[in-house]
C-alpha positions as CSV (number, residue, x, y, z in Angstrom):
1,X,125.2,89.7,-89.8
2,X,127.9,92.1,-90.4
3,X,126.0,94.0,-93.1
4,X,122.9,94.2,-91.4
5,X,124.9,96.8,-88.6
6,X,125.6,99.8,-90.4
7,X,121.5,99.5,-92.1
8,X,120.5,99.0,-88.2
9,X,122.3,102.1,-86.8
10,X,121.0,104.6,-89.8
11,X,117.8,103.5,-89.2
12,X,117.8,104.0,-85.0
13,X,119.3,107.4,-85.6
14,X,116.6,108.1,-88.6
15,X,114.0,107.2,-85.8
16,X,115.3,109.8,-83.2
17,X,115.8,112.1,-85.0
18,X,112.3,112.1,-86.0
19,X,111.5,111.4,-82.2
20,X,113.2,114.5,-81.3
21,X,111.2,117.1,-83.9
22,X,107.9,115.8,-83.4
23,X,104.5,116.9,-84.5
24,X,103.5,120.7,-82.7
25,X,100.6,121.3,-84.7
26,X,98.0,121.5,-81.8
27,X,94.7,121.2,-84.4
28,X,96.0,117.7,-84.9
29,X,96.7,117.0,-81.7
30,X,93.1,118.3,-81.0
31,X,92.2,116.0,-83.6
32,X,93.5,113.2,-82.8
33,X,91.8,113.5,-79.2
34,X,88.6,114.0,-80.4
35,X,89.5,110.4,-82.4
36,X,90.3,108.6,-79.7
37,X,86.8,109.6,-77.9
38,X,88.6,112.1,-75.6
39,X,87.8,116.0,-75.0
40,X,90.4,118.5,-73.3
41,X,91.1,121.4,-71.6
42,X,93.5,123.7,-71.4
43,X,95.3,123.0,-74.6
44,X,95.2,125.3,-77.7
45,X,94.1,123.7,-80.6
46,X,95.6,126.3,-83.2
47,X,97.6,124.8,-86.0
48,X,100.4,126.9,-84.5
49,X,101.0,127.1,-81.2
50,X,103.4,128.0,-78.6
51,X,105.2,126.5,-75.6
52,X,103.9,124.8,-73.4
53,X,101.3,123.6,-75.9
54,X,103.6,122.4,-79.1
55,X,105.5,120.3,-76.2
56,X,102.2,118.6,-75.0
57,X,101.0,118.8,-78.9
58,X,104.1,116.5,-79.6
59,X,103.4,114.1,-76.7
60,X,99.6,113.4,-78.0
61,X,100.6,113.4,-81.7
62,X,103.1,110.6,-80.6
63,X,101.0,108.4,-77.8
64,X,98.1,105.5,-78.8
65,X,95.5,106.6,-77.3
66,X,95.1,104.7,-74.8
67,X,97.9,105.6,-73.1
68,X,96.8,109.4,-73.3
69,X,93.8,108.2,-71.2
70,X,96.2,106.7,-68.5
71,X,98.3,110.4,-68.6
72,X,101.3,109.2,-70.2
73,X,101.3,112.7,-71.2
74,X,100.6,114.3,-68.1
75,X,104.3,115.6,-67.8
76,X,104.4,117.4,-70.9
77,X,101.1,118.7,-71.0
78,X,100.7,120.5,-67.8
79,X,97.9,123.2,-68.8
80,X,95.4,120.5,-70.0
81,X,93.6,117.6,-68.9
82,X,92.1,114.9,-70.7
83,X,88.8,113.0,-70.1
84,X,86.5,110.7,-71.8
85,X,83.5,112.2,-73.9
């Protein structure tokens, strides 16, 4: 089990530090919206975009969505609102 550690703890920190850069592109968070039957407001759907829209950009690209329908990214994405199509 010993050996199995030091593989474990690379692994977590490979995982957040990928947690902590994220997807920003707003077009594929707009994408993926649109793919889960959604529409939005308020949110930029630029490749590039800038705060508060990469943050809420990140949250989307990283949620199923389902759990953009129940808001789980209400925090982050302040400016736009999410609804079924």
């Amino acid at each position: 089990m010993k050996r199995w550690k030091p593989f474990l703890l690379v692994t977590l920190l490979g995982l957040g530090l990928a947690a902590c850069g994220g997807d920003k592109s707003c077009k594929n968070a707009c994408d993926k919206i649109s793919g889960c039957g959604l529409k939005s407001s308020g949110l930029s759907c630029d490749a590039s975009c800038g705060s508060p829209d990469d943050s809420c950009a990140v949250c989307v690209n990283a949620t199923a969505c389902a759990d953009i329908s129940a808001g789980k990214c209400a925090s982050d994405c302040t400016k736009a609102t999410f609804s079924t199509k």
